[in-house]
C-alpha positions in Angstrom: 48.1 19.2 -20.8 45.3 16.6 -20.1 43.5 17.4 -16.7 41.3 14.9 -17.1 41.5 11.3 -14.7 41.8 8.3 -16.9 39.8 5.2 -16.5 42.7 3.6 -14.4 42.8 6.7 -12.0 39.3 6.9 -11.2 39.4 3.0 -10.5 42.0 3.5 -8.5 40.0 6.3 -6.5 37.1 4.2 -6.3 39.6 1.5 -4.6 41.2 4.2 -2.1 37.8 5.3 -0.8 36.2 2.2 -0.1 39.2 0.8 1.7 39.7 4.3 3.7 35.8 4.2 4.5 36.6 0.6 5.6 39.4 1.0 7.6 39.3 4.8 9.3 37.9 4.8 12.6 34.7 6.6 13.0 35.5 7.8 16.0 38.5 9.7 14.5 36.6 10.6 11.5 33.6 12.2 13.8 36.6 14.6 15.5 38.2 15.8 12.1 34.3 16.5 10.5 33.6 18.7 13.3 37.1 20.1 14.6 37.3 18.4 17.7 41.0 17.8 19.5 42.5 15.2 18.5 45.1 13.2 20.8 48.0 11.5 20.2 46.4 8.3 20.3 44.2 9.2 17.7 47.1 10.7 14.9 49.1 7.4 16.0 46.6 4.6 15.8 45.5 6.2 11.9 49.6 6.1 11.3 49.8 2.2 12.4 46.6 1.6 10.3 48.1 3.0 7.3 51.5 1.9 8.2 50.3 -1.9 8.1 48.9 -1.5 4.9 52.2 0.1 3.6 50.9 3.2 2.9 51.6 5.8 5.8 54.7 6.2 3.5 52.4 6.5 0.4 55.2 9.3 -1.6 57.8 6.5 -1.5 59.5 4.7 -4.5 58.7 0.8 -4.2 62.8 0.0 -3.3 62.6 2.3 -0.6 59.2 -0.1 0.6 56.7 2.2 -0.3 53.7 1.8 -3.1 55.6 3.6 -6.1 52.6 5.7 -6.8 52.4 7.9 -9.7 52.1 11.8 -8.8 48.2 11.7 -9.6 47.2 8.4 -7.2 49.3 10.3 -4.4 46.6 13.4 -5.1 43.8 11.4 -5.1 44.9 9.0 -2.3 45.5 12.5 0.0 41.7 14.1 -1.1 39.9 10.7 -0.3 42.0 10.6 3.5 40.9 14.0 3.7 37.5 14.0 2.1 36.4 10.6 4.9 37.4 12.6 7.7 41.1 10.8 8.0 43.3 13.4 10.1 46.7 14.9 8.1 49.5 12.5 8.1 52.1 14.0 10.4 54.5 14.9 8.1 57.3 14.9 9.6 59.0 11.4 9.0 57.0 10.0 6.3 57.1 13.7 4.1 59.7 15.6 5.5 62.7 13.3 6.8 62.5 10.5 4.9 62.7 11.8 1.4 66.3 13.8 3.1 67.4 9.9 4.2 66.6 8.3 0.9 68.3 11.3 -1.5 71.3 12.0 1.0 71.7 9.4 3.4 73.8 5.9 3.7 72.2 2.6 3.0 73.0 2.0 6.6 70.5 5.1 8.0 67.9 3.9 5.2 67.7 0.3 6.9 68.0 2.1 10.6 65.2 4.6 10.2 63.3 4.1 7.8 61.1 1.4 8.6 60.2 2.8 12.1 59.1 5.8 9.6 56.9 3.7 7.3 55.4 1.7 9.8 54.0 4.8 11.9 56.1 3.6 15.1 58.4 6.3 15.4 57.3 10.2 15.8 59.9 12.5 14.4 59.8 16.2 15.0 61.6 18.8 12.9 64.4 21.4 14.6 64.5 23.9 12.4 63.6 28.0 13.9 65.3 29.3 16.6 64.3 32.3 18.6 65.1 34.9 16.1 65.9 32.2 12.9 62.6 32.1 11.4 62.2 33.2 8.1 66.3 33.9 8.1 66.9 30.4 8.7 70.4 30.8 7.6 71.1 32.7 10.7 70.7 30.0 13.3 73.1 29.2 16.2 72.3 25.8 17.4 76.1 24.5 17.4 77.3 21.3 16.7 81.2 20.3 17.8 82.8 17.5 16.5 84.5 15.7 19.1 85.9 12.4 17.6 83.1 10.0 16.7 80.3 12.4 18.2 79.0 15.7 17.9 78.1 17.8 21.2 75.3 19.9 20.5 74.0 23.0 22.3 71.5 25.4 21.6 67.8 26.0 21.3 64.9 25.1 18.7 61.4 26.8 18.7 57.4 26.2 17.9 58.3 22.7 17.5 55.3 21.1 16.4 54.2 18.1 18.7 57.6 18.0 19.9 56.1 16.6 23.0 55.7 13.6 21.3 59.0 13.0 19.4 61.2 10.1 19.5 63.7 11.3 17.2 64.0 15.4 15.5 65.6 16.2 12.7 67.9 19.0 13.3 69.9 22.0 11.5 72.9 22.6 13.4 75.8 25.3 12.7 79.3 23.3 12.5 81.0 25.8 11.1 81.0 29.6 10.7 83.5 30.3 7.8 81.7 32.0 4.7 78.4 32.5 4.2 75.5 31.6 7.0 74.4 28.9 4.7 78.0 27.1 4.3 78.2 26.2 7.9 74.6 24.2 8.3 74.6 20.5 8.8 71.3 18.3 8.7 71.7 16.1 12.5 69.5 13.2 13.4 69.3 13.3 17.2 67.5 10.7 19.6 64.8 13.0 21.9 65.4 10.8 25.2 69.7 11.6 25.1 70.7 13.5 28.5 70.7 17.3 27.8 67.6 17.2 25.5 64.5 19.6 27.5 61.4 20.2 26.1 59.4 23.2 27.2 55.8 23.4 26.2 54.7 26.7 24.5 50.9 26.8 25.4 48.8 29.1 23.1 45.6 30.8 23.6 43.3 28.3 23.3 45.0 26.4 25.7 46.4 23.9 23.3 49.9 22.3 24.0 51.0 22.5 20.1 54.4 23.6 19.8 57.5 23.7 22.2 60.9 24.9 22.9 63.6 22.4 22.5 66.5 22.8 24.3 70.1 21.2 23.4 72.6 21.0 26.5 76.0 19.3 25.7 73.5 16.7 23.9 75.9 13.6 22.8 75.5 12.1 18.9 76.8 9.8 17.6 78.3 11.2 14.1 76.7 8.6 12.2 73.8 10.2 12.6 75.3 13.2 10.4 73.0 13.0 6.7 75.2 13.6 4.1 78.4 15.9 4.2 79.1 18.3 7.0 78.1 21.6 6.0 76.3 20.8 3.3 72.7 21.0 5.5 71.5 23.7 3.4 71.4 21.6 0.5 69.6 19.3 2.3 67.0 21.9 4.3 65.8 23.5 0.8 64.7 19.7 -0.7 63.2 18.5 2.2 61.4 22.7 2.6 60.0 22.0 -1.0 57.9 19.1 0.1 56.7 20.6 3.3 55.9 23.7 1.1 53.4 21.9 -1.1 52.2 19.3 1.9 51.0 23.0 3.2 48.8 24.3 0.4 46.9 21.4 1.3 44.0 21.9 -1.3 41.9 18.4 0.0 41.6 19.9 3.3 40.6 23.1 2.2 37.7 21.2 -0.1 36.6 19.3 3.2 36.4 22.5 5.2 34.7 24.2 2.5 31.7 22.1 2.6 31.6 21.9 6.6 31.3 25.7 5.9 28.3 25.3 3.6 26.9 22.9 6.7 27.5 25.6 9.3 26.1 29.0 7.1 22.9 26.5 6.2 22.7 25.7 10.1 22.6 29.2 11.7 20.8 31.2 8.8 23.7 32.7 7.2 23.4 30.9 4.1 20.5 33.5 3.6 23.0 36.5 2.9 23.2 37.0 -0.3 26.2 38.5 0.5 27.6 36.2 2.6 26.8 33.2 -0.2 28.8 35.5 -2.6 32.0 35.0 -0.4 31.9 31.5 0.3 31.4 31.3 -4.2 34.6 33.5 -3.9 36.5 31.0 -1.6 35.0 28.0 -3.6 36.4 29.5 -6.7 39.7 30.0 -5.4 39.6 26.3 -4.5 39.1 25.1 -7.5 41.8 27.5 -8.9 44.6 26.1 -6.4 43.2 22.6 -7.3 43.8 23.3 -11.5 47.1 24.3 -10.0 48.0 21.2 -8.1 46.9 18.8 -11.3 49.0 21.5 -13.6 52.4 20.7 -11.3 50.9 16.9 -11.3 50.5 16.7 -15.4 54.0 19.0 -15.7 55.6 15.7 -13.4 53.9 13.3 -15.8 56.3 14.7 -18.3 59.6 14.6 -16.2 59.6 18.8 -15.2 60.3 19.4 -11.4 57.2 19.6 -9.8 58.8 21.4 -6.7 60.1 24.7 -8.7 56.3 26.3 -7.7 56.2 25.2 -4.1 56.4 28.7 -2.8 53.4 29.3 -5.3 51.0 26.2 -4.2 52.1 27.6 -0.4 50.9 31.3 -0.7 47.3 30.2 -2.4 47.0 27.4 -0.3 47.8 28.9 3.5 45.7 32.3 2.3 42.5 30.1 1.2 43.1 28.4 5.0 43.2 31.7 6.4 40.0 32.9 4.6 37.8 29.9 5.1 38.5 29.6 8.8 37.5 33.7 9.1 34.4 32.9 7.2 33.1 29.8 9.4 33.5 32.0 12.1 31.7 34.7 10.5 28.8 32.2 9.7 28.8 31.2 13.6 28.5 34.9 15.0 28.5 34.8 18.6 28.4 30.6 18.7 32.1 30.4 17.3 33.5 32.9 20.3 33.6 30.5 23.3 36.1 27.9 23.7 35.4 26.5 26.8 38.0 22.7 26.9 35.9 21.9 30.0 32.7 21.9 28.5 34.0 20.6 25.6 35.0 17.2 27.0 32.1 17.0 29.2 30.3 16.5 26.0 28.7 19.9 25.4 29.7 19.6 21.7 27.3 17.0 21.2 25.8 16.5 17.5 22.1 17.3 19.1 23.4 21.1 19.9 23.0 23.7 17.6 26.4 25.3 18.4 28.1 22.4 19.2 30.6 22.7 16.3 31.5 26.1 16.6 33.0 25.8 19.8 36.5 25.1 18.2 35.9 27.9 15.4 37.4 30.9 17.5 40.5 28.2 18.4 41.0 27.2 14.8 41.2 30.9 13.1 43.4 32.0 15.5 45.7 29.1 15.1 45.9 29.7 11.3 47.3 33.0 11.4 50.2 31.1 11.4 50.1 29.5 8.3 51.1 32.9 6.3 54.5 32.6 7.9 55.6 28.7 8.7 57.6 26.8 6.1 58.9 30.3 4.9 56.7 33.4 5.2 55.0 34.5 2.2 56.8 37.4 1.3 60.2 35.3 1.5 57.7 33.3 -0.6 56.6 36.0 -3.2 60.2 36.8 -3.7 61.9 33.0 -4.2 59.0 32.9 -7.3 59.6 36.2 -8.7 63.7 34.5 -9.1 62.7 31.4 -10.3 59.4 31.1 -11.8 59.0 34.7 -13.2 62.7 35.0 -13.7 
């Protein structure tokens, strides 16, 4: 197993960054560098950007119109984006639904919704929990009643991430209850402005509007929009939950917010702490760790293995090392990262001139990623699915 980049894949790097550096807004890049909130005109206009260049789907095969980029220019493609200060790709079309429309759907649904995907024009949000069908996915109720060429769906979906936003979702719908839970799933592809589609924000502390309730009320669609067979959903949920799995370990970001946690400890003394120095060596050793990880899967794909059998590996490390390095930027803040005052905020308070200026999101951001432990399957559902199939 070679770790090392060859000459072609550090050229290629060197291509990525100067074209990122050329092309990202600085504007956008200033936000992500110091936390700030980003709108939907901000994640939209980078999505267009990378969308003209062909590259907002940049995991895509070439006949499915995207770049047909080996596993290791994918890596470094994502840690340049993230190292410039691009924000995350919303992964919800051009990660998580569009891989499920190439591998199960028609060539029909490939030319319908795919290019709205790859071109960054069309949000998508994913319908997956319920109240009460989080980690038991299998258990949902969100029904879905065949009625000659339509379904009529009714039901509810939860902490639907910028569902405000959404065009289109991506639902798992119960069409049948015979057998097992999982037997009776379907994957549904259901337009957000049909009558008897309500969404409810959920606000969180912070004040954020990041997640919502969707509900489903005698919601009319068309059963073309069905992906694949009917009940075979399940099939469909775990491929598309293996790449949402390893899009959350995330290890670029986690190298970008490590050094903006050197910057902060430097600023307000706590880079004096011996102690405090020995953590942050902890954290960046960890880093390092998850990223010999990542290149391990990468160099095992080189060689035709399944990448995707550790995802529930790459997500524990990666959404634990999220967790610690947000606790630690707010331990190197002290009392600067406890206010989060949105007013102040966008009256400019956070200005680069202010010592505290970019703590104010800290308190926001660490409470916000207590979440990551338990989205895209909790990690002790996690721990288990690679003690069956990794461990054996």
């Amino acid at each position: 197993m070679d770790l090392a980049f060859t000459p072609e894949e550090q050229k290629f790097r060197d291509d990525i960054r100067a074209w990122v550096r050329a092309n990202l807004p600085q504007d956008i890049a200033h936000k992500v560098h110091n936390a700030f909130r980003l709108s939907r005109d901000d994640m939209q206009r980078w999505a267009k950007i990378l969308g003209s260049k062909g590259w907002l789907g940049y995991g895509w095969p070439k006949e499915f119109g995207g770049p047909g980029w080996t596993a290791v220019q994918k890596h470094l493609f994502e840690e340049e984006c993230a190292l410039a200060g691009a924000p995350r790709i919303v992964p919800f079309g051009p990660v998580m639904v569009a891989p499920v429309i190439m591998a199960f759907g028609t060539p029909e649904q490939h030319a319908r919704f795919l290019p709205g995907i790859a071109s960054g024009e069309v949000w998508w949000s994913q319908g997956y929990s319920e109240p009460g069908s989080g980690s038991d996915l299998a258990s949902l109720k969100t029904r879905a009643e065949r009625q000659g060429d339509k379904y009529i769906v009714n039901g509810q979906k939860t902490w639907t991430t910028l569902g405000q936003y959404g065009d289109w979702i991506f639902c798992l719908v119960r069409t049948s209850t015979d057998g097992k839970p999982q037997t009776g799933i379907s994957f549904l592809l259901i337009d957000m402005k049909s009558p008897g589609v309500t969404v409810r924000p959920i606000i969180m502390l912070d004040g954020e509007h990041e997640v919502n309730e969707v509900f489903f009320d005698n919601v009319e669609v068309p059963a073309e929009n069905l992906i694949g067979e009917e009940n075979k959903g399940w099939t469909y949920a775990k491929h598309l939950l293996s790449h949402e799995r390893t899009n959350i370990a995330d290890v670029n970001r986690a190298k970008r917010e490590l050094e903006r946690l050197k910057r902060i400890a430097k600023s307000e003394g706590a880079w004096d702490d011996t102690r405090f120095r020995d953590e942050i060596a902890k954290l960046e050793v960890d880093v390092v760790a998850l990223e010999m990880l990542v290149l391990r899967v990468l160099s095992a794909e080189k060689s035709g293995k399944n990448s995707l059998d550790i995802a529930g590996l790459l997500k524990i490390r990666g959404s634990e090392i999220q967790q610690r390095y947000t606790e630690l930027l707010m331990l190197a803040a002290g009392p600067y990262s406890l206010p989060f005052i949105p007013e102040a905020m966008e009256a400019g308070w956070q200005g680069d001139q202010v010592g505290a200026a970019y703590c104010a999101p800290l308190a926001s951001t660490y409470f916000n990623y207590r979440k990551t432990t338990i989205y895209g399957g909790s990690n002790e559902v996690q721990r288990n699915i690679v003690a069956q199939t990794v461990l054996g």
